[in-house]
N, C-alpha and C positions, 0 to 999 in steps of 0.2 A: 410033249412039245405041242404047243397049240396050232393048231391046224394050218393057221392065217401065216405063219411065219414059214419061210424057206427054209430049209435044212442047213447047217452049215454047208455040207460039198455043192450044194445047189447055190446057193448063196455064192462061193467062191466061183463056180463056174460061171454065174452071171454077172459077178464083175468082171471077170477077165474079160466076158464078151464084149461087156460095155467099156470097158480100155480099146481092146482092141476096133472098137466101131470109131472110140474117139481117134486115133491114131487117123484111122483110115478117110474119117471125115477131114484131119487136117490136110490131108494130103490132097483131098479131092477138094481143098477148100470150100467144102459145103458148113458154112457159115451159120445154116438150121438147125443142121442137125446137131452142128457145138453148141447152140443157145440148148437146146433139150439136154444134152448132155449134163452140160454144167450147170452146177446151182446160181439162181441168181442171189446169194450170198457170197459170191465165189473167191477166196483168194488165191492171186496165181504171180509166184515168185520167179523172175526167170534169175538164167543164170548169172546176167550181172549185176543181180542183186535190184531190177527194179521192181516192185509190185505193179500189179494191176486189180482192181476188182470186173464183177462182170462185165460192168457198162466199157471200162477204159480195155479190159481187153478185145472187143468188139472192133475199137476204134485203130489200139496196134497191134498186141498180138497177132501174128499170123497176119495180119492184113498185109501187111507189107513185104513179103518173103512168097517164094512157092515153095512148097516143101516136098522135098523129094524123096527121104527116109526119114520114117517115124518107126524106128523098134524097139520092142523093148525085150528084156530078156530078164531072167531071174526073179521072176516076179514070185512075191511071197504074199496071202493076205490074211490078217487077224479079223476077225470078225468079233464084234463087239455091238451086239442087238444091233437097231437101223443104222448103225455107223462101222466103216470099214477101215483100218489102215491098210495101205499099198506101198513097199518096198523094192526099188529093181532099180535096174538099168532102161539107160535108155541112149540110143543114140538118133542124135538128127539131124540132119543135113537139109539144108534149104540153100535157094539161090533169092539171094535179094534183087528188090524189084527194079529197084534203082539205077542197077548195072554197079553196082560196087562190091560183088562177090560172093563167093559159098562162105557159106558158114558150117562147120559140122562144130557137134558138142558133142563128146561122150560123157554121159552124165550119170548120179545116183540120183536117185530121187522118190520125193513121198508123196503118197495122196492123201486127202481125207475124202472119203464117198459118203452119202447120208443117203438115206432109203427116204424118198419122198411119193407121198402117193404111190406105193407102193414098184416106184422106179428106182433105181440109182441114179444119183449124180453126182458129179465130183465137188464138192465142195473146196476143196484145198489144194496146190501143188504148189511142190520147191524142188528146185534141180540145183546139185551142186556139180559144177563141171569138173569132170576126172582130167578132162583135156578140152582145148578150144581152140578153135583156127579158123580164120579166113582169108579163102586163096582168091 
């Protein structure tokens, strides 16, 4: 194996970190640390099916929400040279900004991560909601 590459188990352990950074960044709505995160090619599918790329999610994504639970659980990931698929759960719960209510989602969902300059980013998500409510 060439030297320059991460090991698979090293590989899998440094995305999960970087999930878990991104999770933790949405909640602390630190808005920097998601532009690092995610790639600026980024597609990112919510659950009612609207897309966003990077610019438009900057704009709503998360702008508008606090979020209060971001978790995720069952996470599986395939390793495929600088690119990663990510499978799991997830749930999250936010309070909208507006005064018009929580929203929780239990969700499955997929990533695409690309190794760029030798960082991860997320390139791709889609959540398909298992259940949805806002109370």
């Amino acid at each position: 194996m060439n030297a320059n590459h991460t090991t698979p188990p090293d590989a899998e352990a440094a995305l999960l970190a970087r999930e878990a950074e991104r999770c933790d960044a949405m909640k602390r709505a630190d808005f920097a640390c998601l532009r690092d995160i995610l790639h600026p090619d980024l597609t990112h599918v919510h659950a009612k099916g609207q897309a966003d790329d990077y610019e438009s999610y900057f704009r709503s994504g998360g702008t508008h929400v606090d979020y209060q639970r971001v978790d995720r659980s069952e996470l599986k990931v395939k390793l495929l040279g600088d690119t990663a698929l990510m499978t799991g759960r997830q749930l999250l719960v936010a309070v909208r900004k507006d005064g018009s209510g929580t929203v929780r989602i239990d969700s499955r969902v997929m990533q695409v991560w690309t190794r760029d300059d030798g960082q991860w980013r997320q390139l791709a998500f889609q959540t398909t909601p298992l259940e949805m409510s806002i109370t």
